[in-house]
N, C-alpha and C positions, 0 to 999 in steps of 0.2 A: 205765602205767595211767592211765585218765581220770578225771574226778570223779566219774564218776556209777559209776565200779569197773570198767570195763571194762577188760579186759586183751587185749593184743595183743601177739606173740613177733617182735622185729626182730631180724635177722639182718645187718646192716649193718659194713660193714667199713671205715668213715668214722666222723667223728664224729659227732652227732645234737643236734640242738636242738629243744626241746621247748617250748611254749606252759605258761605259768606252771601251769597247773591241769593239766598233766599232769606227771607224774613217773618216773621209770626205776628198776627192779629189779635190779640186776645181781647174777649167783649168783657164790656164793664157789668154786665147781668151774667147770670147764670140760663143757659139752655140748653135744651136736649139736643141729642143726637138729630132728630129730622129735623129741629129748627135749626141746627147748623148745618146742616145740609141745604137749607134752604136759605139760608142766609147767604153761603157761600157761590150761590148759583147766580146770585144777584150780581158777582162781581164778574160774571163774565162779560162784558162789555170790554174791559178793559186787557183783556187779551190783542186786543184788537189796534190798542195803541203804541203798542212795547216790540222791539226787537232788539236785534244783537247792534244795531245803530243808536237804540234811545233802551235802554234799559230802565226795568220797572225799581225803582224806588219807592220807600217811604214820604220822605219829600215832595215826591213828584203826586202821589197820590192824597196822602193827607186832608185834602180839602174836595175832595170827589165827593159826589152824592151818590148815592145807592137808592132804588125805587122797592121800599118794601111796602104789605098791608095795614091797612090802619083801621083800629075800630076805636069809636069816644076819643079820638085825637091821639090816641096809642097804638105801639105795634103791634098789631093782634098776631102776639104769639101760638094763639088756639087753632084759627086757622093755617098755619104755616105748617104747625106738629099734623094737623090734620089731611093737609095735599097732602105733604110727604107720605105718608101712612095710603092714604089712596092709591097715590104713585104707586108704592114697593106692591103692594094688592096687587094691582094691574098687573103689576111685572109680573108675578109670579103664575098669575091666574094666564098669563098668557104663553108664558116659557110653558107652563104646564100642559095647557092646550096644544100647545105646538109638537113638543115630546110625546102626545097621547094621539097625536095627529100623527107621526111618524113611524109610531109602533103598529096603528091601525092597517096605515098602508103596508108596510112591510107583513105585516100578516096575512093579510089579503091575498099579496104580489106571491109573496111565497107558497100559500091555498092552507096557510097553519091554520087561518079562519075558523075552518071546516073542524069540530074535535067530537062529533058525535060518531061515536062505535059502531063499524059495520059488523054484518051478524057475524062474520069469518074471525073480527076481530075481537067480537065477545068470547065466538066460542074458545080462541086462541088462550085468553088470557084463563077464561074459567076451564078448558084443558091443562093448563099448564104441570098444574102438578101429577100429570098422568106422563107426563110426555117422556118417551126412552132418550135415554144419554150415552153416549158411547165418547171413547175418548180418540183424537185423530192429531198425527202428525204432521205439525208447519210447512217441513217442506212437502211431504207427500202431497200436500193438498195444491199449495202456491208453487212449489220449486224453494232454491235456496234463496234466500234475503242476500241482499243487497248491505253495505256498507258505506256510507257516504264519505266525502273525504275534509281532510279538514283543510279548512280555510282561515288564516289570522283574521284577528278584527281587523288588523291595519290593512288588510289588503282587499275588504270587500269594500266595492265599488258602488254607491249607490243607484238601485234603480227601483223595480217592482214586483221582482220573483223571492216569495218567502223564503229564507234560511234557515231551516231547522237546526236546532242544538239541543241537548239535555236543559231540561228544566219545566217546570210548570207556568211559570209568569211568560203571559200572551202563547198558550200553550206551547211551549218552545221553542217559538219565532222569534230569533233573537235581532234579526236585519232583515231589511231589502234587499237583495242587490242586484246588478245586472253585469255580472262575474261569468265569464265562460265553464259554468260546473254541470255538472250531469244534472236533468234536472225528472223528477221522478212523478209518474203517472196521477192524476187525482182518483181519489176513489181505492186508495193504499192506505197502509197502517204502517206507522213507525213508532220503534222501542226503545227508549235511548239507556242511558246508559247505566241509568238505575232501575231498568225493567220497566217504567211507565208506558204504556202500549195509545198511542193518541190515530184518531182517524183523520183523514186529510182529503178533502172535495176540494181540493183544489191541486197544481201541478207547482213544484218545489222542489230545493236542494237542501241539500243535508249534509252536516258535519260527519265527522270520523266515531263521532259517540253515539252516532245514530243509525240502527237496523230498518230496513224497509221492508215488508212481507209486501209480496206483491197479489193483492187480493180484486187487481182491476177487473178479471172477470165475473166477478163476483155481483149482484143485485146491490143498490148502495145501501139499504137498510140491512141487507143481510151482516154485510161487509160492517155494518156500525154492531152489530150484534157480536160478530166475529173479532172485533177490535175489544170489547168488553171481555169477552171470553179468553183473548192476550192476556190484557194488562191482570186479570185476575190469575193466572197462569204464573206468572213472569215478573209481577211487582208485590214479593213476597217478601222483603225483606233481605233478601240473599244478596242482592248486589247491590254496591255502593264504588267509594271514589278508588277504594283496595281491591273492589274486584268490580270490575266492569260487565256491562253487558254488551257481548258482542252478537253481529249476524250467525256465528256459527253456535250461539245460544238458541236465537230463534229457530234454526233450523232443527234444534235438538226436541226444541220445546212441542210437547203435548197441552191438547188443550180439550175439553169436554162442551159437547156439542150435540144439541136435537139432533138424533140420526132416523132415517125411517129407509128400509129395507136396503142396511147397509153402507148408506151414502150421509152425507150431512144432507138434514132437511131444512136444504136455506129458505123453501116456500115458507116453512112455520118461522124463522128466522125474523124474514122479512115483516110478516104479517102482527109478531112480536112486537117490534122496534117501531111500527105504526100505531097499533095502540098507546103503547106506551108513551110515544112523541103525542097522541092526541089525551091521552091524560094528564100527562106536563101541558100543553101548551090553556087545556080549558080553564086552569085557575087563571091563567097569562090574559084570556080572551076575560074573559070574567069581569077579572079586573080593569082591564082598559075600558070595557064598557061602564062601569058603575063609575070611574072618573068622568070617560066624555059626558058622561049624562051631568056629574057634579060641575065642572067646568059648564057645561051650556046651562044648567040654572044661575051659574053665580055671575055669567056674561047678561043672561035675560033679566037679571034683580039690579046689575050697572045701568041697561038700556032701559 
């Protein structure tokens, strides 16, 4: 317990050192974890009398009651283990609820819902292995890439426009900022500097490690097809911290692509990348329904 009477139940199986103003209860029985938990909840009352003017002591409390349950004139230890235990249920059956509630809507909102295969996109997938490939060059298609500049940590400024840099962790958004820097189209693909080729729906700046293909004309599934067809291209192995990957790599870089009478065939592209997003997303749908469903009988067995 602190001075100001706060109480907190440790369950620690070492020894414990405590800061002078704080002090340790220890019960003369042995109990579990949720009857200490529940024990401990009992003292909050006395938060209520303690401040930085009357500081909580030993002394001062000593002779306090506490209001616990009693059964045959004893502390019914049984029922106390047993709220608690309800308690942590509830919580979790509800945290659960809530997150299955969240995923629900955002699938909805976003129309991911929807994972049953239009016939274009049956025929797409069961075509696939017939489909002609030809190979087409980066810039010929987008123009040359773009190269972002660098910016120290110490000088980005906090705000709300993503910062790309090399790396995989938070696909490599390494800041926020709201830095007066170039800031680049959504609906682009950027390479950084180990070849890793990432797609971007949204508008963003980027470091001096990082290549930007500018693919905004592009359909956005295509464009997510066409980013795949990068990083497999481009994240081979060959570049590292000794040799970088720059813009006038991506402009070099060849990449193999559904072509149909000569041109890249982003209609089959697109139509690809749809499938496919509704074959990922129906185990996603799948799932969240076989929870909500478990969540609502385990709320209807509490009620």
């Amino acid at each position: 317990m602190d001075m100001f009477g706060f109480a907190f139940y440790r369950q620690f199986k070492y020894k414990m050192v405590t800061h002078a103003r704080v002090f340790s209860l220890k019960p003369k029985f042995n109990i579990s974890k949720r009857q200490g938990l529940f024990l401990v909840n009992s003292f909050c009352f006395m938060n209520k009398k303690f401040g930085y003017e009357n500081m909580c002591s030993w002394e001062k409390i000593k002779f306090e009651q506490i209001q616990l349950p009693v059964k045959n004139n004893e502390i019914d230890f049984d029922f106390m283990e047993s709220f608690i235990e309800e308690l942590e249920a509830k919580y979790v059956a509800d945290l659960e609820a809530k997150r299955i509630a969240e995923l629900s809507a955002y699938l909805t909102v976003s129309g991911l819902d929807d994972y049953e295969l239009s016939d274009d996109e049956e025929n797409a997938l069961r075509n696939y292995p017939s489909l002609k490939w030809d190979s087409y060059n980066l810039e010929n298609l987008f123009g040359k890439s773009t190269r972002g500049k660098r910016l120290k940590g110490d000088d980005r400024i906090a705000g709300t426009l993503p910062f790309v840099t090399a790396g995989e962790a938070s696909e490599g958004i390494s800041a926020y900022i709201s830095n007066n820097v170039e800031i680049f189209d959504k609906n682009t693909t950027t390479i950084d500097m180990f070849g890793s080729a990432k797609y971007r729906n949204y508008r963003y700046g980027a470091d001096d490690h990082v290549a930007v293909v500018h693919t905004e004309s592009v359909p956005m599934k295509a464009a997510i097809f066409l980013t795949s067809a990068i990083h497999k291209a481009a994240h081979t192995g060959k570049f590292n911290y000794g040799h970088n990957f720059y813009a006038k790599d991506a402009d070099a870089l060849n990449i193999m692509l559904p072509t149909k009478e000569g041109k890249p065939d982003y209609s089959t592209m697109e139509t690809l990348i749809s499938a496919v997003q509704k074959l990922v997303i129906k185990g996603v749908v799948r799932y969240t329904d076989r929870k909500i469903q478990a969540t609502k009988d385990v709320v209807g067995k509490r009620d």
